[in-house]
C-alpha atoms as one frame of an Amber mdcrd trajectory, in Angstrom:
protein
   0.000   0.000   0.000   1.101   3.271  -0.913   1.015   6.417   1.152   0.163
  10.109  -0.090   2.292  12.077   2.491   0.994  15.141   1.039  -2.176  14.296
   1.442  -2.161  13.171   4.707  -0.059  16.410   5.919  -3.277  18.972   4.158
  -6.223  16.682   5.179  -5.527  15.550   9.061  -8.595  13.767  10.944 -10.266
  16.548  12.844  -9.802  16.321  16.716 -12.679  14.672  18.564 -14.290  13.382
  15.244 -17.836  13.026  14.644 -19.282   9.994  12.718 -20.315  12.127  10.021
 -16.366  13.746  10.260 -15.221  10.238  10.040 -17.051   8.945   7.162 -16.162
  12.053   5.410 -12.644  11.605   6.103 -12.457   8.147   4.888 -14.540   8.355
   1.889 -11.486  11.132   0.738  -9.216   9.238   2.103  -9.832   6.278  -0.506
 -10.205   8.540  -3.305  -6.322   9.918  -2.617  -4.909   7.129  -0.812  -4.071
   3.634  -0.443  -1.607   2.974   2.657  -4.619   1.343   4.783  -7.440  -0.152
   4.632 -10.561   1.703   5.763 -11.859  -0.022   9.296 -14.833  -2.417   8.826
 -17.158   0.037  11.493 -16.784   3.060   8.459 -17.219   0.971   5.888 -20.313
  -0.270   7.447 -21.928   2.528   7.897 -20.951   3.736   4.299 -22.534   0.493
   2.890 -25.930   1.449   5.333 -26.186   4.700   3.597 -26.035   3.359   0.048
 -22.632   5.517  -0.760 -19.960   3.938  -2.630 -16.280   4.133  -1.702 -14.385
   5.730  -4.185 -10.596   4.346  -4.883  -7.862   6.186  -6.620  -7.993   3.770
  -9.525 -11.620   4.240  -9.681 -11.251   8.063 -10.013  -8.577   7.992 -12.982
């Protein structure tokens, strides 16, 4: 897995996160990154809500 450093440095999880911050987070997080993989209680909740998680090869 490969990690954006960049990324990560301009989009850091907000302190105290929300679910809603979370989800948001993660969903962006796939889009630009790959160095983990999103935990199963996000991607839950991302399934629940009928939104799909975007990947960086997806978005090319």
């Amino acid at each position: 897995m490969k990690l954006n450093a960049e990324w990560h440095l301009t989009h850091p999880m907000p302190p105290r996160p929300t679910l809603e911050d979370r989800i948001h987070w993660h969903l962006a997080h796939a889009a630009n990154c790959s160095c983990r993989i999103m935990p199963e209680s996000i991607r839950k909740e991302i399934e629940a809500r009928d939104l799909v998680v975007p990947t960086a090869r997806s978005l090319r």
